[in-house]
N, C-alpha and C positions, 0 to 999 in steps of 0.2 A: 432678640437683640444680641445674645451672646457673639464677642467679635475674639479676634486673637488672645488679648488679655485677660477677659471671660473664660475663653475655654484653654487658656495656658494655665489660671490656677484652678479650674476643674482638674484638669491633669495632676499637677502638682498635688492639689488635696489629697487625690483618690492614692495617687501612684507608690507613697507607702506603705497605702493599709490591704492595698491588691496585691501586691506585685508576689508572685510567686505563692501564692493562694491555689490550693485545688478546687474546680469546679465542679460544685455537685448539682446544677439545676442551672439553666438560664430557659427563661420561659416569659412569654408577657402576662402583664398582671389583667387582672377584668377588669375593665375600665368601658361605663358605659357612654362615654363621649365619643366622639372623632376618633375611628382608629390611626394607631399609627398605622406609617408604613414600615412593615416588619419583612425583609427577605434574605433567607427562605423562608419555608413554612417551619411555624414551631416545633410540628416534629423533626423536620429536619435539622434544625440548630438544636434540639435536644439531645440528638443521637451523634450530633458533631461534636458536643463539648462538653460531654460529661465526663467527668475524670481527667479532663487535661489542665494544664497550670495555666495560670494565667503569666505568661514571663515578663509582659513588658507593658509601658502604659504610657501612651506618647500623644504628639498631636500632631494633624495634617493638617495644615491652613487654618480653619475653623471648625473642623473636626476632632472626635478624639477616636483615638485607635488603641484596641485591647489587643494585642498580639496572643496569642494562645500557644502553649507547645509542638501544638499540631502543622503550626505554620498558619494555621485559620486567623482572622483576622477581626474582628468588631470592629466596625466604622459607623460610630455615634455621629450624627450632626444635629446636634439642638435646634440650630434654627432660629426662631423668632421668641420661643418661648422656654427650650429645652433647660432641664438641670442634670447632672448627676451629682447623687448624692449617697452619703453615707450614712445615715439618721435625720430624722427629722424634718417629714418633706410638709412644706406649704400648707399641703394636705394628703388627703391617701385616696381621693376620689380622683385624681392626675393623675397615680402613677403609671407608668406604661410598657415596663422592664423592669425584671429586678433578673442579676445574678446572686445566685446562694454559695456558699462553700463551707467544703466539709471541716474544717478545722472548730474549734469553738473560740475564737479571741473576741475583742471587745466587739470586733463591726463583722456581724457576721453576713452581712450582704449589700450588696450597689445597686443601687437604682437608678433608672432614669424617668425623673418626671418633667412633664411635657401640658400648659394648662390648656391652648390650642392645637396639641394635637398634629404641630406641622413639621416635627421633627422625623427623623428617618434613622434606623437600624437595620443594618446588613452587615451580613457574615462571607467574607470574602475566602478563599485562599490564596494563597501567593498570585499567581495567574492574574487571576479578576480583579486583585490589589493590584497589581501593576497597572493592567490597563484602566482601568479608571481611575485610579488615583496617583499614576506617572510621573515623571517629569515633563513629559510631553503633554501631560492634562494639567499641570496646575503651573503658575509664573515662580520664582524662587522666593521662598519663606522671605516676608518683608521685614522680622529681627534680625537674619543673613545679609539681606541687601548690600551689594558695595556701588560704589557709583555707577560703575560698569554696569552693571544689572540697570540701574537708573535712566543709564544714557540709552540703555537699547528700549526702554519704553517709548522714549521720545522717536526713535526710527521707527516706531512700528504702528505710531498712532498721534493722529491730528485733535486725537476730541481733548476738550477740556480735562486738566491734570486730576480734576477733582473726580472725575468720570470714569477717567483709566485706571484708577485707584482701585474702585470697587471691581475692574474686571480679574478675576481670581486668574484667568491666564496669563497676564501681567504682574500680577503683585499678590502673593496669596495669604489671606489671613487677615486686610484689612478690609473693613467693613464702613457704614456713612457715618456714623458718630465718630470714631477715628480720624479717619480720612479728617474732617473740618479741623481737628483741634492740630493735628498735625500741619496743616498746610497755614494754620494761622501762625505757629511757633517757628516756620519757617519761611514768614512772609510773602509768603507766594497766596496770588489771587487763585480762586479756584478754577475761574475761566478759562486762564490762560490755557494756551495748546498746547500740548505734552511735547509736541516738538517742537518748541520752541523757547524750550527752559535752556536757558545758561548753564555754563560749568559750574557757577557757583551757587546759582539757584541748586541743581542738581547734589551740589557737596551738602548744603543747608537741610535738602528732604532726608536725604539718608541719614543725617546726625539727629534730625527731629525727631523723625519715623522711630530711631532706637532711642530717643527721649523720651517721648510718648506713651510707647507701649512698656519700656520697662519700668517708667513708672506707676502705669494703669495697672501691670503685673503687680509690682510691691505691694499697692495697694486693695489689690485683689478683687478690680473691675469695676465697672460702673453700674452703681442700681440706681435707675430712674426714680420717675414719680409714682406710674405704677408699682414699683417694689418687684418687679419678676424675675433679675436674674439675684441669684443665691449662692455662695461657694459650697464646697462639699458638706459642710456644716450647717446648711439655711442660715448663714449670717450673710449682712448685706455688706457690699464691694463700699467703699471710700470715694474712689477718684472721681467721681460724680463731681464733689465739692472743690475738685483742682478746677473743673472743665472752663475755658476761656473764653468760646466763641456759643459752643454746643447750645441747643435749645437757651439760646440769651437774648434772642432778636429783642430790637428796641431798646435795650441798655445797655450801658456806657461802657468801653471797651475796657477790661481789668487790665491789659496792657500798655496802650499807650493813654487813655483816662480822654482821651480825646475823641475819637471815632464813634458812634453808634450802630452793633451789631445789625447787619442786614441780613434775612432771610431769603433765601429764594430755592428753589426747585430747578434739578438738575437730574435728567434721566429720572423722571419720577421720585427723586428723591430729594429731601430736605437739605441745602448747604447755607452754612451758616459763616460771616465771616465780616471783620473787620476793617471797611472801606480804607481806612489811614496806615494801619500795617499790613495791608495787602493790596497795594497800590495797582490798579490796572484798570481794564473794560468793565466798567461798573453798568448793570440792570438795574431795572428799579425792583425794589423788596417785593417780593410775594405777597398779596394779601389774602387771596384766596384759594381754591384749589390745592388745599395741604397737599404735601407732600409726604409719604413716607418719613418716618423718623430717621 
């Protein structure tokens, strides 16, 4: 589940107790579930990054990125179920990464736990960082977004706005829980065709978009009903309790008190959204055949 705001305060958690830390071990943990996928081989991320600092600790889309001295790179994607963490995981039979370092202060290593197993870790160098994680691979960070950026989605695609959202070449970093709360706060139907958003519809996503997420940041993500995502500390994320449209089908719309939240399925995935403040081409609500959270 973990989406921008997820893994912007993973970042944030981790990136003062890392950041310039010497690396004495990175190695996956035994873990007798689902492996991850781990590339390279253990030995070869052993022999790459023992002894180098870890300098930097950032985020790509929905990814996190460990910069190393060497130029070498950690490219964590949680995924569905991923955490990093600093103490205190869930449990210790997920874990699936941990980095060690040689100092002795309070947190003396990070981990990532993963409870399905469908998260991915790769050690890049500069090179292989560039081409797969580009700018020519991924759309421009959707906190950045200016209208321009906006406008050029709608040139480059007909499918519904709620659809092009999740395409990471278009818009990087939002994910389907997002996406909905965002396009509710800025009154736009999910339907509609990306090309066919207004100037001012287009000025309303962009000011949402950075509503949205930096308040799901302050509040440090959304933990479902499952309980899966966690910030660096296993405490659970707040903005759950803001969410307006998200997993509300069939009750009354907290915005205008009028409308009742309709469900339905788009690219296999669950949208949720308020027929009275998001006025357009109305489905009829999903009843079967779930969709994707």
């Amino acid at each position: 589940m973990p989406e921008l705001p997820e893994v912007e305060t993973m970042v944030r958690g981790i990136a003062p107790v890392v950041t310039g830390r010497v690396v004495r071990s990175a190695k996956p943990c035994r873990c007798r579930y689902r492996p991850l996928s781990i590339v390279p081989s253990p030995s070869v991320i052993a022999r790459r990054t023992k002894g180098t600092t870890l300098v930097s600790v950032y985020r790509r889309a929905k990814r996190v990125v460990l910069e190393l001295s060497s130029g070498d790179r950690f490219v964590i994607e949680p995924r569905m179920t991923g955490l990093m963490l600093l103490s205190d995981p869930p449990d210790r039979e997920h874990l699936r990464f941990e980095w060690r370092f040689e100092d002795g202060e309070d947190y003396t290593g990070l981990w990532f736990w993963d409870r399905r197993g469908l998260g991915t870790i790769r050690l890049f160098d500069r090179d292989e960082f560039e081409r797969s994680l580009g700018s020519h691979k991924l759309g421009p960070d959707a906190l950045l977004m200016t209208v321009e950026d906006w406008k050029k989605i709608g040139e480059r695609t007909r499918r519904p706005i709620k659809v092009a959202l999740l395409d990471q070449k278009l818009v990087a970093g939002i994910g389907n829980l997002y996406a909905s709360e965002i396009l509710h706060l800025a009154n736009v139907n999910p339907q509609t065709s990306a090309s066919s958003l207004t100037a001012r519809q287009l000025k309303r996503l962009r000011e949402s978009t950075q509503t949205v997420l930096e308040t799901a940041i302050r509040y440090e993500g959304s933990t479902l009903g499952d309980g899966t995502y966690r910030n660096a500390l296993n405490q659970a994320g707040q903005y759950q309790n803001a969410h307006k449209v998200y997993d509300r089908a069939d009750e009354v719309c907290m915005t205008c008190h009028e409308g009742t939240i309709i469900r339905m399925v788009q690219a296999q995935r669950s949208t949720f959204y308020c027929p009275v403040c998001q006025p357009g081409r109305t489905l009829s609500p999903t009843r079967s055949g779930r969709g994707l959270g």
